[in-house]
C-alpha positions as YAML, in Angstrom:
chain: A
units: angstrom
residues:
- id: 1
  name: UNK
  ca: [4.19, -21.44, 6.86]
- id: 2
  name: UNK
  ca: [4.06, -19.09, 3.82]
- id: 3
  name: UNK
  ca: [5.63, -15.56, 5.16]
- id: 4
  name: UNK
  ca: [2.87, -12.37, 4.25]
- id: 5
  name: UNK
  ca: [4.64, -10.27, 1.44]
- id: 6
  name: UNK
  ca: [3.33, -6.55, 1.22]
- id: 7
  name: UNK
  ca: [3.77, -4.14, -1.90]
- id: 8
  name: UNK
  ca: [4.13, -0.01, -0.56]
- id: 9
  name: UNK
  ca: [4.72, 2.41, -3.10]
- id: 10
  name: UNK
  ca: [5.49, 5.70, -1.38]
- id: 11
  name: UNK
  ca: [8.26, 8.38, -2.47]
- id: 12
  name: UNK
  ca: [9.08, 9.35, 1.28]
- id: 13
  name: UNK
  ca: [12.15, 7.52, 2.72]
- id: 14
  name: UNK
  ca: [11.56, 8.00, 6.30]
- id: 15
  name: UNK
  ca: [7.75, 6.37, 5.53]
- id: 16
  name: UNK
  ca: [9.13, 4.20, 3.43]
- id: 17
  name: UNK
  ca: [11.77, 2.74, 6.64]
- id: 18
  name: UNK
  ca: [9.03, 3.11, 9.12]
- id: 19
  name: UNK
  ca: [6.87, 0.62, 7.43]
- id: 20
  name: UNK
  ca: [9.72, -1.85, 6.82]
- id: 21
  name: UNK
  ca: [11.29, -2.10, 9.98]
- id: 22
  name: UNK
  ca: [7.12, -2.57, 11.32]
- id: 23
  name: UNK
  ca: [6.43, -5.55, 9.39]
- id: 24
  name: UNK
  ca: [9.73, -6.87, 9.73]
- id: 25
  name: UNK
  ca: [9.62, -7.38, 13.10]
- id: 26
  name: UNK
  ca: [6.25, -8.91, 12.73]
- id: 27
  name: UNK
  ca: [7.60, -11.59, 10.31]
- id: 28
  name: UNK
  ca: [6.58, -10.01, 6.83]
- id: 29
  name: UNK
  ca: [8.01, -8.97, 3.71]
- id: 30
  name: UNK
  ca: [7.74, -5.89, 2.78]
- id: 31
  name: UNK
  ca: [8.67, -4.57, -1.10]
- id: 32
  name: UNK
  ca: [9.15, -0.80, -1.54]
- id: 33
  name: UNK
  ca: [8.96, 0.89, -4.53]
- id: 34
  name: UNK
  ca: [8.86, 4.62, -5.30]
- id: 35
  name: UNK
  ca: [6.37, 5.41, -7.38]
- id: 36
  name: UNK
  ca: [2.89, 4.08, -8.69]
- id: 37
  name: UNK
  ca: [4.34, 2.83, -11.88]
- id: 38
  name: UNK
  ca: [7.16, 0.83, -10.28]
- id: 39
  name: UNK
  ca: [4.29, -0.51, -8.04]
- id: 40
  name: UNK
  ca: [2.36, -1.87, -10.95]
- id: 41
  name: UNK
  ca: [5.06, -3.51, -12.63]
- id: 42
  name: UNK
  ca: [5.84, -5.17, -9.61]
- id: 43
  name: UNK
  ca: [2.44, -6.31, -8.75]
- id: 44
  name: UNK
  ca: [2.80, -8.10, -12.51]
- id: 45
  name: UNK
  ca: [5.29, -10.08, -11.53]
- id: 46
  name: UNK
  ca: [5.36, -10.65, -8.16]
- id: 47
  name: UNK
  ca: [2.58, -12.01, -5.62]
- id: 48
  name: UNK
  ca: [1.48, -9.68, -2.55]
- id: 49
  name: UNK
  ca: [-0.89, -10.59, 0.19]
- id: 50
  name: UNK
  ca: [-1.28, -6.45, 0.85]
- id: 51
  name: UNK
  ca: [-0.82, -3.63, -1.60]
- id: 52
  name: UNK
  ca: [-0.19, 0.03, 0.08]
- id: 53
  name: UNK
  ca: [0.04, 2.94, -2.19]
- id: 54
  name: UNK
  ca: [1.04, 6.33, -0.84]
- id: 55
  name: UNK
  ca: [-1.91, 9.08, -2.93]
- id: 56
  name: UNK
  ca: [0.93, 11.54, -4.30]
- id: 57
  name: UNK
  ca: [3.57, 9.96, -5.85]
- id: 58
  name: UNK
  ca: [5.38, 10.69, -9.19]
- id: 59
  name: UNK
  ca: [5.32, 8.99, -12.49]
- id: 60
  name: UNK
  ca: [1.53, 7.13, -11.70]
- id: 61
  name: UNK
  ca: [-0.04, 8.82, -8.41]
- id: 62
  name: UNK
  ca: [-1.35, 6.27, -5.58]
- id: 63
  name: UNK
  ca: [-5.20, 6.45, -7.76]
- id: 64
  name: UNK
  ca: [-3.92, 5.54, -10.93]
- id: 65
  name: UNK
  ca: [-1.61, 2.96, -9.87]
- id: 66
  name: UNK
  ca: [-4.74, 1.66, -8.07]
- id: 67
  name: UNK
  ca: [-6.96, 1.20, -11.03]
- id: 68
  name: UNK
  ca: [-4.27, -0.70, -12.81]
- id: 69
  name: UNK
  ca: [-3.26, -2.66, -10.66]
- id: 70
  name: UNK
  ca: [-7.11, -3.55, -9.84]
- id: 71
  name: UNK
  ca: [-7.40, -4.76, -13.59]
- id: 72
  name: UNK
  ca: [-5.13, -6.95, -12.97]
- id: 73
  name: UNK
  ca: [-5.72, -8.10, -9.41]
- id: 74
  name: UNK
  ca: [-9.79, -7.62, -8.92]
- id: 75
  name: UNK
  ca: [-9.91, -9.08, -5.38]
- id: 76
  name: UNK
  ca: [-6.36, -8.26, -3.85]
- id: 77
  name: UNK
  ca: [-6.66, -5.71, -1.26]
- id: 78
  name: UNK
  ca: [-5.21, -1.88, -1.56]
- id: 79
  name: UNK
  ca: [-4.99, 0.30, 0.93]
- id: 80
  name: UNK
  ca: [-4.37, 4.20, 0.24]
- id: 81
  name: UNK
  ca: [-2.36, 6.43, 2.28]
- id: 82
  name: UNK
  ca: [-2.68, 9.38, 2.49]
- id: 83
  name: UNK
  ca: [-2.68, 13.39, 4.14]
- id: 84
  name: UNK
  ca: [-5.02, 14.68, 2.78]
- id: 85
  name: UNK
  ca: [-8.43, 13.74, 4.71]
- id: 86
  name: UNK
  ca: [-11.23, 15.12, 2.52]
- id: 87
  name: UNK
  ca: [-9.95, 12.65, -0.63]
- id: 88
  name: UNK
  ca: [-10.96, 9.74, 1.10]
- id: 89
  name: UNK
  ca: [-14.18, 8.67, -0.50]
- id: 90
  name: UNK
  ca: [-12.96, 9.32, -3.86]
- id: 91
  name: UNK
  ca: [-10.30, 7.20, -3.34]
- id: 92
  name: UNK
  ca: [-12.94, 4.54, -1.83]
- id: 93
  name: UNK
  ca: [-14.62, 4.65, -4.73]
- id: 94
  name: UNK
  ca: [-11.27, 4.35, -7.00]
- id: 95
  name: UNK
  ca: [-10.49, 1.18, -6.53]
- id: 96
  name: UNK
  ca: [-9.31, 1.21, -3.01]
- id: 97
  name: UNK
  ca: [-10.56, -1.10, -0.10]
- id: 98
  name: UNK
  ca: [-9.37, 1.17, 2.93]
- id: 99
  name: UNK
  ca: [-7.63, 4.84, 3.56]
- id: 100
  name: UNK
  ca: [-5.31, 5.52, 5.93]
- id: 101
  name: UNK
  ca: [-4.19, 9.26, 6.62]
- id: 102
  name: UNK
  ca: [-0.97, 9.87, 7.54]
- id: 103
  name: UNK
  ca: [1.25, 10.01, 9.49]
- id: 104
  name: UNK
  ca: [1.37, 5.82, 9.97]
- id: 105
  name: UNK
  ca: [1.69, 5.16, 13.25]
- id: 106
  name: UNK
  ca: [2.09, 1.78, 15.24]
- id: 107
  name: UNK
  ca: [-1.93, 1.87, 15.76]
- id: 108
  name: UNK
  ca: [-2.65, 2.04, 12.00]
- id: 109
  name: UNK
  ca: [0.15, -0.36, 10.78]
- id: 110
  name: UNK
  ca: [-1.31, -2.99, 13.59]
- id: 111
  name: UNK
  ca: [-4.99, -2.37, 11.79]
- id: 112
  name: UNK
  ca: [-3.43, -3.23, 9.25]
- id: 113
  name: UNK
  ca: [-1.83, -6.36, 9.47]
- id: 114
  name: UNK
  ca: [-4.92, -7.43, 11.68]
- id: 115
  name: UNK
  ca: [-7.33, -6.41, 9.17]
- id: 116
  name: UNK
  ca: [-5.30, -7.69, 6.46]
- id: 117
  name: UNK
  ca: [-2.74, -9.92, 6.74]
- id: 118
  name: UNK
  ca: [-3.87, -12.53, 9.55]
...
């Protein structure tokens, strides 16, 4: 059986371990990266099941990183995370298939891999 592999891009360590140690103990791979650019180099060379991009992040935010990665993978899911709850239809309309606001709790992250990754 082919183990999920997820892509977050988020510049907050404690989010960052959260996540990780969450999917880990379900069984899948999770990639971090720190930024949006980071995230869309990796997405070149690497294949995800799940992309998660944090909004605010330096270098390429979580809606730029979004659109580029999109040109290059037009049907792979992204999910956006974010605080700030009055941004979430722009980023709907951005390229992204779901919004989460933050903080990323157990609920969320099992929507998540329910929604997404079984």
């Amino acid at each position: 059986m082919n183990r999920k592999k997820v892509l977050y891009a988020e510049d907050d360590f404690v989010n960052q371990e959260l996540l990780r140690v969450k999917l880990n103990k379900v069984k899948i791979q999770c990639d971090i990266v720190s930024d949006g650019k980071t995230a869309v180099l990796k997405c070149r060379n690497n294949k995800y099941d799940l992309i998660i991009l944090d909004h605010y992040m330096p270098v390429l935010d979580g809606m730029q990183a979004a659109k580029q990665i999109r040109k290059l993978l037009p049907k792979k899911p992204i999910v956006a995370l974010t605080s700030d709850d009055n941004i979430k239809e722009k980023l709907l309309r951005n390229g992204f298939n779901d919004v989460i606001i933050k903080p990323l709790r157990g609920d969320k992250i099992k929507r998540l891999i329910e929604l997404y990754l079984s």
